[in-house]
VOGU-3710 file (C-alpha; in Angstrom, 3 decimals, decimal comma):
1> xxxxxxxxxx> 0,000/0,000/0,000  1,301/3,213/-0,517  2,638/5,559/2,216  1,026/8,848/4,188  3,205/11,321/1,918  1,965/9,348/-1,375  -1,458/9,094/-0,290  -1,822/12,731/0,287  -0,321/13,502/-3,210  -2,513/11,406/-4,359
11> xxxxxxxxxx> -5,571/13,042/-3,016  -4,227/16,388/-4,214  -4,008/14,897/-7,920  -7,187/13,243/-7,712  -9,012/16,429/-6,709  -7,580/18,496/-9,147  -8,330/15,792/-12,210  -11,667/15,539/-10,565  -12,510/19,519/-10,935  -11,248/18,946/-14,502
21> xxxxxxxxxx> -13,340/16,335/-15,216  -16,779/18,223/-15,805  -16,359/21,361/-17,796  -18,642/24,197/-18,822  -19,659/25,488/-22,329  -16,036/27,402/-22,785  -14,188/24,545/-21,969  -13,648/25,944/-17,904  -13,808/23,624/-14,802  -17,604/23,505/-14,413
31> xxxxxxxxxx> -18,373/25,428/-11,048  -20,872/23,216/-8,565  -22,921/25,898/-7,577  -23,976/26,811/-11,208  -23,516/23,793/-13,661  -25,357/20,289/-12,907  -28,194/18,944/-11,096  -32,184/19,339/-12,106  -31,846/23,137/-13,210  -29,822/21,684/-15,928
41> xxxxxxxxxx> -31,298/18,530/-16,286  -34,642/20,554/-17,215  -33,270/21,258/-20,693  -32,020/17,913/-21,454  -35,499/16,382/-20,419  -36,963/19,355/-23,052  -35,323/17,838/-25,501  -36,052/14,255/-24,849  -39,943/15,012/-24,772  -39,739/16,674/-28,519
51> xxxxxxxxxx> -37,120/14,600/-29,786  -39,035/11,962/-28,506  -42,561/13,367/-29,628  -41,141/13,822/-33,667  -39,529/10,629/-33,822  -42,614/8,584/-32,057  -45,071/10,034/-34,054  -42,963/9,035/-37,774  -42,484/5,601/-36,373  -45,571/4,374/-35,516
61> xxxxxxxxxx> -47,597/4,880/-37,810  -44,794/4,754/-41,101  -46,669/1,810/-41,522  -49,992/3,260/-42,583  -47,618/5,643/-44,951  -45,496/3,124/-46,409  -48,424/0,136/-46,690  -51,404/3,057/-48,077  -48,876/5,445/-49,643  -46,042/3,399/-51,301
71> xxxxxxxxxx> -47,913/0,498/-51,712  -45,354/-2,163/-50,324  -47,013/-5,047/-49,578  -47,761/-5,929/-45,548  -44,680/-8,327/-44,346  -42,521/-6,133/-46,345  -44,188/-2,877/-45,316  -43,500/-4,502/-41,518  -40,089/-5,278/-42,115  -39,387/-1,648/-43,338
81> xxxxxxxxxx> -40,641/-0,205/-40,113  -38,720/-2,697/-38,041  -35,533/-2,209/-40,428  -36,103/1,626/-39,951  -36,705/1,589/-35,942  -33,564/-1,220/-35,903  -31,307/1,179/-37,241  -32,272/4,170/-35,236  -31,139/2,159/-32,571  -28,642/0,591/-33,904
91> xxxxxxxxxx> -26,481/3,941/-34,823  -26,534/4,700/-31,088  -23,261/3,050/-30,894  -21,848/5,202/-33,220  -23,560/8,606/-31,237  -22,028/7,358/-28,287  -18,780/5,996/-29,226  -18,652/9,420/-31,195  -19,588/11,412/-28,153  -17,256/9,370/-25,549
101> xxxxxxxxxx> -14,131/9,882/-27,732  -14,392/12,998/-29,742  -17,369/15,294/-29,715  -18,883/15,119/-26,328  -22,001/14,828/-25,918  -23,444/18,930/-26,273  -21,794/19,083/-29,898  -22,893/15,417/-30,767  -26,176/16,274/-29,946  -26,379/20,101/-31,858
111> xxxxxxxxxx> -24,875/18,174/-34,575  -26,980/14,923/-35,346  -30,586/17,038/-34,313  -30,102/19,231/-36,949  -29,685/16,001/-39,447  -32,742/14,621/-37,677  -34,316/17,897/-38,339  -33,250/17,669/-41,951  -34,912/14,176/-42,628  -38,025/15,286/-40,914
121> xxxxxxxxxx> -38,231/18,269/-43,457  -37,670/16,325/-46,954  -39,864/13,377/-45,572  -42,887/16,481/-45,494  -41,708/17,033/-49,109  -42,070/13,792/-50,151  -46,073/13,284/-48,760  -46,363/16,647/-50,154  -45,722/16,202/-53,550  -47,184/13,807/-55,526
131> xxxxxxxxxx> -44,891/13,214/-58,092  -42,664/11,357/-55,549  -45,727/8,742/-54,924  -46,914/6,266/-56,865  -50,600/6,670/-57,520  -53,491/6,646/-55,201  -54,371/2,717/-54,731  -56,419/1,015/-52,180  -54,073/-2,141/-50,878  -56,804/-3,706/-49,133
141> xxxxxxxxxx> -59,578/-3,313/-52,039  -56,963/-4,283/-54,736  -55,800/-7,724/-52,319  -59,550/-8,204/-52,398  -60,385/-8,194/-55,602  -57,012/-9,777/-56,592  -55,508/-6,568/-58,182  -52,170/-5,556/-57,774  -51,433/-0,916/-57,135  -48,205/0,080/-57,854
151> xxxxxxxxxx> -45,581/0,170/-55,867  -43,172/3,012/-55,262  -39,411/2,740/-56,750  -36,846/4,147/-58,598  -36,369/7,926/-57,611  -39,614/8,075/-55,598  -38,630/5,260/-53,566  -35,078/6,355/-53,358  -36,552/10,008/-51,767  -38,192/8,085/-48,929
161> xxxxxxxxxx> -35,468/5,910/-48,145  -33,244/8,898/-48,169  -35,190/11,014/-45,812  -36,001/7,939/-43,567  -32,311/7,332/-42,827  -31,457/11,117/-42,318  -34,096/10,767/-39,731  -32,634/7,152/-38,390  -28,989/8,786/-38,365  -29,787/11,576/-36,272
171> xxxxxxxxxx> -32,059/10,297/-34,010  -29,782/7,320/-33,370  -26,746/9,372/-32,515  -28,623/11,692/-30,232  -30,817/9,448/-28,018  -27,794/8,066/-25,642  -26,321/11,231/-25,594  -29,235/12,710/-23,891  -29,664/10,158/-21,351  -26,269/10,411/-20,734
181> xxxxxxxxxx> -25,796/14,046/-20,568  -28,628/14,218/-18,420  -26,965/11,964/-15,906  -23,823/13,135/-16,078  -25,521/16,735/-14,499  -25,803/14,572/-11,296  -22,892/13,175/-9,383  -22,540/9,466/-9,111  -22,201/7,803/-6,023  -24,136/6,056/-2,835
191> xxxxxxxxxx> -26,881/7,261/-1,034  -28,487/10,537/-1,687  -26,550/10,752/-4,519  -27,729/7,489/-6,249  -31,509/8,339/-5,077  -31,151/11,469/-7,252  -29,663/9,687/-10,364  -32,374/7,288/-10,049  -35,128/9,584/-10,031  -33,487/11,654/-13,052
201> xxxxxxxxxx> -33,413/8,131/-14,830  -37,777/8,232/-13,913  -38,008/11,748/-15,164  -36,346/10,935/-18,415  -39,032/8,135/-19,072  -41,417/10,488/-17,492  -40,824/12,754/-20,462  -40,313/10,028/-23,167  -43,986/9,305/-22,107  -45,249/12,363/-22,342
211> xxxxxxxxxx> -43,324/12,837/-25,821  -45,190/9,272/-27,174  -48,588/10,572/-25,759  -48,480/13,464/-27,607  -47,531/12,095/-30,566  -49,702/8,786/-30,498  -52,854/11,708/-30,060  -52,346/14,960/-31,210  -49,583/14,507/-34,157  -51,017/11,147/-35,295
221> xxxxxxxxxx> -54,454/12,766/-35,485  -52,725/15,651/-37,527  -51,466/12,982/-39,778  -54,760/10,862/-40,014  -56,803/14,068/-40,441  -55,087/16,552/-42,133  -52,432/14,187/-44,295  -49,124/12,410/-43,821  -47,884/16,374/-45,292  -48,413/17,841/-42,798
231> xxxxxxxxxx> -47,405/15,602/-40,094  -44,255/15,328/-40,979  -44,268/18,947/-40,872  -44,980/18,925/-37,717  -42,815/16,417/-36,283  -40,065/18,737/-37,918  -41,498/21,458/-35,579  -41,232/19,613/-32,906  -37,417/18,901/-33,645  -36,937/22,419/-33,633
241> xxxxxxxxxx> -38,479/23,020/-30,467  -36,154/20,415/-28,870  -33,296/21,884/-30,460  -34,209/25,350/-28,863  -34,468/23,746/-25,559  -31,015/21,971/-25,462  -29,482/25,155/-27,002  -31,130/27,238/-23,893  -29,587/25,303/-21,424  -25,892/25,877/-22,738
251> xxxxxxxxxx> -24,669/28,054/-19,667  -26,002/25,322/-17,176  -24,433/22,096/-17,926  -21,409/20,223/-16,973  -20,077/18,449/-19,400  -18,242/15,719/-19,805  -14,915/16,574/-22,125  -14,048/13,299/-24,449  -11,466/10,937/-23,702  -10,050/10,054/-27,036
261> xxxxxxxxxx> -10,851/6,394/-28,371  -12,560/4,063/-26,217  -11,523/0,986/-28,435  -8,040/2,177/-27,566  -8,343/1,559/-23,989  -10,321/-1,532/-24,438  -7,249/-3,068/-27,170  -4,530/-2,052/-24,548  -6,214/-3,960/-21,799  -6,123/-7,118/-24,052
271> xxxxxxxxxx> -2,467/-6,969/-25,411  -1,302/-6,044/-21,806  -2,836/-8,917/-20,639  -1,185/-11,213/-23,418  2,200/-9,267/-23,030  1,797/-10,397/-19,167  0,170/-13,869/-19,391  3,593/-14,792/-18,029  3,585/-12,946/-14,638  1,681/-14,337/-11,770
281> xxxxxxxxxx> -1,143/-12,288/-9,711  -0,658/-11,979/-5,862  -3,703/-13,443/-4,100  -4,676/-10,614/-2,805  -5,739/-6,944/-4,449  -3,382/-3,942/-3,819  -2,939/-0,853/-5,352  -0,080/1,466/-5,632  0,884/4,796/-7,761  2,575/4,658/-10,812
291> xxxxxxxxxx> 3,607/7,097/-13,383  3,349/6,433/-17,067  1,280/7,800/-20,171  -2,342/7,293/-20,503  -3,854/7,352/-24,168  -7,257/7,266/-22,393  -7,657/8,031/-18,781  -10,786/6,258/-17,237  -11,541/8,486/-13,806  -12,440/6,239/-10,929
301> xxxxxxxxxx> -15,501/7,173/-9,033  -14,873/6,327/-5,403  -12,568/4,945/-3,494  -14,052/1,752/-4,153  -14,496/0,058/-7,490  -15,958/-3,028/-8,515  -13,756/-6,210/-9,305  -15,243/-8,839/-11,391  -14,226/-12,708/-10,268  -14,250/-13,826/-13,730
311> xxxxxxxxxx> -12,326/-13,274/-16,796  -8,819/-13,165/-14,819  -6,740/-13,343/-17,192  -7,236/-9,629/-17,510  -6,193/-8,806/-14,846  -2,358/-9,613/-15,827  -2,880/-6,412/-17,434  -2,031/-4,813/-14,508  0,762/-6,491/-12,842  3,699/-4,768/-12,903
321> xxxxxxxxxx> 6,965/-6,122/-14,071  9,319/-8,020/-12,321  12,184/-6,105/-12,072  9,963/-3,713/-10,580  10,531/-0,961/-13,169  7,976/2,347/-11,890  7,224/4,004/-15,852  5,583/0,831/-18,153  3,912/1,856/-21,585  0,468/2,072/-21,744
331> xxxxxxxxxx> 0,369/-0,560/-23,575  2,064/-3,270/-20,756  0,467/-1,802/-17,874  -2,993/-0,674/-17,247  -4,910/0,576/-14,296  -7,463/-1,066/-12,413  -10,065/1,030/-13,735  -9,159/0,279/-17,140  -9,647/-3,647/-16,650  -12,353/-3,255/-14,871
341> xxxxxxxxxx> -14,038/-1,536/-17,295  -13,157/-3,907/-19,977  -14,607/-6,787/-17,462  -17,731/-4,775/-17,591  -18,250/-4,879/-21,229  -17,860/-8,625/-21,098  -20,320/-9,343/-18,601  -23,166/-6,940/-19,551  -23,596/-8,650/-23,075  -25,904/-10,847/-21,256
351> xxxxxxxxxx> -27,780/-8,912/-19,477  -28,357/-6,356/-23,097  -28,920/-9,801/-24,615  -31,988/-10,908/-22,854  -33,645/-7,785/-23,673  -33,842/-8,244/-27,431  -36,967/-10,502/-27,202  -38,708/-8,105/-25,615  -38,085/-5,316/-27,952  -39,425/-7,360/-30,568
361> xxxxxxxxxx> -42,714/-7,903/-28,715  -42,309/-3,994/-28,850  -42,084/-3,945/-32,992  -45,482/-6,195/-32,982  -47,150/-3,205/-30,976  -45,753/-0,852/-33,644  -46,488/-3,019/-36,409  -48,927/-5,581/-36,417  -50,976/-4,735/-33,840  -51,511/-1,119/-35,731
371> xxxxxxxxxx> -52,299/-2,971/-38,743  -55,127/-5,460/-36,270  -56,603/-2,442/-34,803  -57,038/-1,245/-38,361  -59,299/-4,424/-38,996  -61,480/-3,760/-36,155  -63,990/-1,431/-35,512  -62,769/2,396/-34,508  -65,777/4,091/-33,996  -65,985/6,098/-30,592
381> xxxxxxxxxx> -68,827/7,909/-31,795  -70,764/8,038/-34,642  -68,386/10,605/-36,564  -65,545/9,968/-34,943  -62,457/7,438/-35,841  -59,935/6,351/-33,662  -56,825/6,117/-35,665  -55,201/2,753/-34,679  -51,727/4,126/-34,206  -53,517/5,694/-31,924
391> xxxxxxxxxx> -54,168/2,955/-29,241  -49,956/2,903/-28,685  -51,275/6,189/-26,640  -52,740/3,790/-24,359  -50,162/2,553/-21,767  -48,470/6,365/-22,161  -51,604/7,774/-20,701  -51,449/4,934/-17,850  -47,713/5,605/-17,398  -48,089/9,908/-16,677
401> xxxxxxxxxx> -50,032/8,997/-13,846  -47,944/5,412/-13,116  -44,075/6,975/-13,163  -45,047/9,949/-10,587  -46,514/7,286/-8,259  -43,434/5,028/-8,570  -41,103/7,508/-7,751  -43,206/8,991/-4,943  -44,775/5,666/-3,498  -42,976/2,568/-4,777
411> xxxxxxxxxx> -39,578/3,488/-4,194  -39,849/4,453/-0,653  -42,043/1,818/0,231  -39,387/-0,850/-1,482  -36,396/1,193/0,394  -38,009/0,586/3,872  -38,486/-2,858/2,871  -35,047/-3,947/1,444  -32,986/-1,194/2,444  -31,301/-0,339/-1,303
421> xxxxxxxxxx> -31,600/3,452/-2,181  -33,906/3,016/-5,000  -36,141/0,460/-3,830  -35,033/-2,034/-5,511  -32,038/-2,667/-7,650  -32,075/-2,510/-11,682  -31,438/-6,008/-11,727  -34,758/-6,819/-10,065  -36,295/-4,263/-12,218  -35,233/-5,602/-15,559
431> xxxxxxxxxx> -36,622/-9,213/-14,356  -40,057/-7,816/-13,589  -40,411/-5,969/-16,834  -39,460/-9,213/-18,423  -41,724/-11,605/-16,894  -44,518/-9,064/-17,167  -44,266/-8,831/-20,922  -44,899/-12,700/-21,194  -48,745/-11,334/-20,628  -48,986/-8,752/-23,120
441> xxxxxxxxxx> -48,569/-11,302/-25,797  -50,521/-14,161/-24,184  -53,655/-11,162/-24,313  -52,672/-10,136/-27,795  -53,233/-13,700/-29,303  -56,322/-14,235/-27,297  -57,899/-11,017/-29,067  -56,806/-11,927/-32,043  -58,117/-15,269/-32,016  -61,668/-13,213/-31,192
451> xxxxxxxxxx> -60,932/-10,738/-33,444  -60,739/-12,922/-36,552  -63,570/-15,514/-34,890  -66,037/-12,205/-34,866  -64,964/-11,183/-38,534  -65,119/-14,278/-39,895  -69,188/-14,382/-39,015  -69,441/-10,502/-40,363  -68,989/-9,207/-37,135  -66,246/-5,822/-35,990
461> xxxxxxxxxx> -64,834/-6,676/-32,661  -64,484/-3,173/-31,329  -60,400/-1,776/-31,242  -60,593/-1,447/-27,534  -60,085/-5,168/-27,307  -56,414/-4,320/-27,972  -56,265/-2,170/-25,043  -55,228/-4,859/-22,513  -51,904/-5,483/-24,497  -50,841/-2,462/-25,058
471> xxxxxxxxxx> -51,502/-1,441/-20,602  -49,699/-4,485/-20,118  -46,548/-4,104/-22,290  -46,540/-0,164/-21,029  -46,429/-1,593/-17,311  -43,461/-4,486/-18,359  -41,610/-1,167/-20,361  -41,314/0,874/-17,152  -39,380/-1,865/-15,241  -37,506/-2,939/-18,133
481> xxxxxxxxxx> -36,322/0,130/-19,948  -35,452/2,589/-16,942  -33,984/-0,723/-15,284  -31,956/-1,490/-18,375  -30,817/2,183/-18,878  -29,625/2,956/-15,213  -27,911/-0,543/-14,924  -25,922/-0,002/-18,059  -24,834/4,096/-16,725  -23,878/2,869/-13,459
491> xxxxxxxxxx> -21,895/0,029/-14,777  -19,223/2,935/-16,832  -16,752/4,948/-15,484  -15,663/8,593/-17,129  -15,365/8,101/-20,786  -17,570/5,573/-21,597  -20,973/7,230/-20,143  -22,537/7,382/-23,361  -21,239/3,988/-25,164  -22,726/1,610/-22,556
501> xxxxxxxxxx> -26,076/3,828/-22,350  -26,072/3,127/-26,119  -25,814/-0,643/-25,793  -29,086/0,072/-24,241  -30,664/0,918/-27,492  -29,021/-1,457/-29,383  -31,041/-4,126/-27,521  -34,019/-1,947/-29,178  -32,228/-2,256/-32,358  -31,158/-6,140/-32,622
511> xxxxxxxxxx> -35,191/-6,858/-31,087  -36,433/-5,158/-34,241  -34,106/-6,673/-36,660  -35,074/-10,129/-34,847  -38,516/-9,222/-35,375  -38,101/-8,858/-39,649  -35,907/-12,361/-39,293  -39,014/-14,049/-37,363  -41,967/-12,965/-39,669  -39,501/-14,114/-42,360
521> xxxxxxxxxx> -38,834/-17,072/-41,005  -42,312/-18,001/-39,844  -43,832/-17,482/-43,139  -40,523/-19,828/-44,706  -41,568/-22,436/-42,360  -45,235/-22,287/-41,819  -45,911/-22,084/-45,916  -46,992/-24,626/-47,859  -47,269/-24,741/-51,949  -49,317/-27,423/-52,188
531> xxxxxxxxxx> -52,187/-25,259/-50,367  -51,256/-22,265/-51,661  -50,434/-21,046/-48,441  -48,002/-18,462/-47,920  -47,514/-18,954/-44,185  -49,136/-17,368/-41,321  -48,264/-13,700/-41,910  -47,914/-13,986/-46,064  -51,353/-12,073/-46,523  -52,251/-8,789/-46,849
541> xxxxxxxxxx> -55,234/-9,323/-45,234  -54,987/-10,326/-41,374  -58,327/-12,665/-41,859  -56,581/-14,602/-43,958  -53,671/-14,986/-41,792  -53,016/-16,419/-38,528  -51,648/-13,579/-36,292  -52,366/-15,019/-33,583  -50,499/-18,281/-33,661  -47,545/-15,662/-34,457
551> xxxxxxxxxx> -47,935/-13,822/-30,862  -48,622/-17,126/-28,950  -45,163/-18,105/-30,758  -43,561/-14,799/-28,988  -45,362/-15,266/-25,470  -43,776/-18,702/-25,504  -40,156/-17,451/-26,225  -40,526/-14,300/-23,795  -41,124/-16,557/-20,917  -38,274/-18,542/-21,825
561> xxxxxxxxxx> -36,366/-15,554/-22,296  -37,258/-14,850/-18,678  -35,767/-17,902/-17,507  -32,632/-17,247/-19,180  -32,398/-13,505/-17,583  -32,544/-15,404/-14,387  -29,834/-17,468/-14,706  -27,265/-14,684/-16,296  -28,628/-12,316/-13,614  -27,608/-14,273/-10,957
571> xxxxxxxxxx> -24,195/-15,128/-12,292  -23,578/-11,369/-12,835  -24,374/-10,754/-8,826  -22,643/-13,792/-7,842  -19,445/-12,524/-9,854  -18,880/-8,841/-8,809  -17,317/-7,772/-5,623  -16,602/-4,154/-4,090  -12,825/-3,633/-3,644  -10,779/-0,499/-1,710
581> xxxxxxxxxx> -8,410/1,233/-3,479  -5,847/3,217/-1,620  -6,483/6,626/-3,886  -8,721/9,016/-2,312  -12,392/10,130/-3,197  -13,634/13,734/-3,456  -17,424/12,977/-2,025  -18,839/11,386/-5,155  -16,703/13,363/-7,937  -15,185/11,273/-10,191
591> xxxxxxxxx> -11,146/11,104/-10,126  -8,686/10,950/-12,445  -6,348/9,080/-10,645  -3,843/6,421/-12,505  -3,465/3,672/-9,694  -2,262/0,330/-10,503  -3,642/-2,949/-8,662  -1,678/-6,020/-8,723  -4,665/-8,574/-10,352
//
């Protein structure tokens, strides 16, 4: 361990690297009493809610555009949505890795809204003018009658895609970065500290509710009523409203500068670890001060940090050599921090993993369950329509009354109970999202089983039969999501903030792409030439298909999905432990100190 003298220069570097390590617009240490915390968390929330509102009300109902409007047929008009909302989530890495090692996360988020902004603007060209549109066709009067309308391609196809994936590039890049910036306005640590990240983590799903009600009723209504035109016009308004609120909150946030390249950091760890497969780790974990560049400092939170039992061949990436040499390169010595961190990414792939089934129970509510609610009846009066994109409005409606009540009820009922800050950990919050969502497919399949039962015999089962799974998937979301999203922060240390809260939506990302390989393969498998029988989900006509075998499929692999959560969750708890390390904290700051254990 080290000595008084080192420990005390120690704590002097620490606190000095620790001021550094949040900064203010100009690039000055960030001042306590004027960056950070909810004043400028306020903004970031602003622009969650109308990010969130423009984006929610494209996605879900693109659909109705791209089925009614472009005439692609249903499984591939599915797919596109899925393939769309898939990406979206799937360039989160690059927003984050982006914002961790270059850009931080203000400028990465200025940047990619105004290219979200952009695609939002020539998608309202493109329902505007009908030159880039094939012509006006009904799909489900042509599939009865056995006639074919044209379907969009060349240059009008080509338009659409374009301004889709403008949309998909910025929205992608900027949705970790606001979680993550809104976090990082709050310090990290136990106790009051972690109460108050938690219930930032609520707020921001508070306001990604509020952003989906609004869209799923007031801008889908635009779109039903007034045209797909304007719409899209107004989910660019929206964009620009969010833009205006992250902009206004400039002078208020702390920011976290970038690190250089993550992947750096994470390589070094490995070829340390071979360069040192040789040297043998004490049996016990010490740390002492060394001296030696750092191509990407990783500042330790606490005074304690969190050692990982497995994957120990690592941790020969931070034994020091034999002769006992003090300065090492970089690349044959790292810190603890470093390996850690590295552990980390390991053992969260997982956890991120067993959420991908239950994103793709979330592409059926966006897809086919818009397109069953359209085959029902939607009269709530006698001149009035609900829209079926609509009904996603449902659990969002639920959840602005539910999230207050967790935050203020739930949680301090839990803490009393088990004694963990925010009632209960995200582990246990994942796990009860997960087994919840088992039920929001079981009731989909029942319905649909009705649904088609009722139409069959020239009878509309009314569209708030379809309530049920959308309350029940909006309940399972609230565990799940905020669970998944404040695991995945708390897991980083500085400089990877906003690449591990993007693994977050790449579980989003890989559920919808699993959902296009499932319809896919369903219809491959469940087809039959002899009958003429495309498979279960081959129609364009849901009375003709079998819908409901399809969610009873998906309730079957959730719950088996939940099973398999168990099992990694447990191994995860079983194989982290909390160990000291001699540098010195600065009350939940984060440090910048380069220590060195020995394994």
């Amino acid at each position: 361990m080290m000595d008084v003298e080192s420990r005390q220069g120690f704590k002097r570097d620490s606190m000095a690297a620790a001021a550094e390590a949040s900064i203010d617009w100009r690039g000055k240490p960030s001042d306590p009493h004027k960056h950070g915390g909810m004043k400028a968390a306020v903004f970031v929330l602003g622009i969650q809610a109308f990010e969130m509102m423009a984006i929610a009300a494209v996605g879900n109902n693109l659909i109705t555009y791209v089925f009614g409007e472009m005439h692609f047929p249903l499984p591939r008009s599915a797919n596109i949505v899925t393939n769309f909302i898939g990406t979206v989530f799937l360039l989160s890495l690059l927003g984050g890795f982006l914002s961790d090692s270059y850009l931080g996360s203000s400028w990465t988020m200025l940047i990619f809204g105004f290219v979200e902004l952009s695609g939002f603007i020539l998608l309202a060209v493109h329902a505007h003018v009908p030159q880039l549109r094939p012509p006006p066709c009904d799909m489900m009067a042509a599939a009865a009658t056995g006639q074919a309308c044209e379907e969009a391609g060349g240059v009008k196809a080509g338009f659409f895609f374009a301004a889709l994936y403008l949309v998909a590039l910025g929205s992608g890049c900027l949705k970790p970065n606001i979680i993550a910036h809104g976090a990082d306005q709050f310090r990290r640590g136990s106790g009051g500290d972690a109460r108050r990240l938690s219930s930032y983590f609520n707020a921001a799903y508070f306001s990604f509710c509020v952003g989906e009600l609004v869209a799923l009723t007031v801008l889908v209504w635009v779109q039903t009523r007034s045209g797909m035109d304007v719409g899209f016009g107004v989910s660019a308004g929206a964009m620009a409203l969010g833009l205006v609120s992250l902009v206004a909150g400039v002078g208020f946030y702390r920011n976290s500068p970038p690190q250089g390249s993550i992947f750096t950091a994470i390589a070094k760890v490995f070829v340390a670890a071979v360069t040192n497969r040789k040297q043998v780790c004490p049996s016990t974990t010490t740390v002492q001060a060394i001296t030696g560049p750092s191509t990407h400092k990783i500042p330790i939170n606490t005074t304690n940090i969190r050692h990982i039992n497995k994957f120990r061949f690592l941790d020969k990436a931070c034994v020091k050599a034999a002769d006992g040499s003090c300065k090492e390169s970089p690349w044959r010595l790292c810190t603890p921090a470093e390996v850690e961190q590295v552990k980390v990414l390991l053992f969260v792939v997982p956890i991120f993993a067993c959420t991908i089934v239950f994103n793709t129970i979330l592409a059926q509510l966006q897809t086919f369950s818009v397109q069953q609610g359209g085959a029902m009846d939607t009269r709530l009066a006698a001149s009035f329509h609900v829209p079926p994109a609509s009904l996603q409005a449902i659990p969002y409606i639920m959840l602005v009354a539910l999230v207050p009540a967790y935050e203020a009820a739930f949680v301090p009922a839990m803490r009393r109970l088990t004694g963990v800050a925010t009632g209960i950990t995200p582990l246990q919050r994942i796990g009860v999202g997960l087994f919840a969502v088992t039920f929001s497919m079981v009731a989909a399949a029942l319905v649909e089983a009705r649904r088609r039962s009722e139409s069959v015999e020239g009878r509309l089962l009314s569209i708030f039969w379809i309530a049920p799974q959308f309350l029940v998937f909006g309940l399972s979301e609230m565990f799940t999501a905020v669970g998944l999203i404040e695991f995945f922060y708390k897991q980083s240390l500085g400089g990877m903030q906003a690449f591990l809260t993007s693994m977050t939506y790449c579980s989003y990302s890989f559920g919808f792409y699993l959902s296009s390989v499932l319809v896919s393969f369903v219809n491959r498998v469940t087809s039959s030439s002899a009958a003429g029988n495309g498979g279960w989900l081959a129609n364009n006509d849901l009375n003709k298909d079998r819908l409901d075998l399809f969610y009873w499929l998906l309730a079957a692999l959730s719950l088996l999905n939940f099973f398999n959560y168990l099992f990694w969750a447990r191994w995860y708890s079983k194989s982290v432990e909390t160990v000291q390390v001699a540098s010195v904290g600065t009350g939940g700051e984060e440090d910048d100190e380069k220590g060195t254990a020995e394994c």
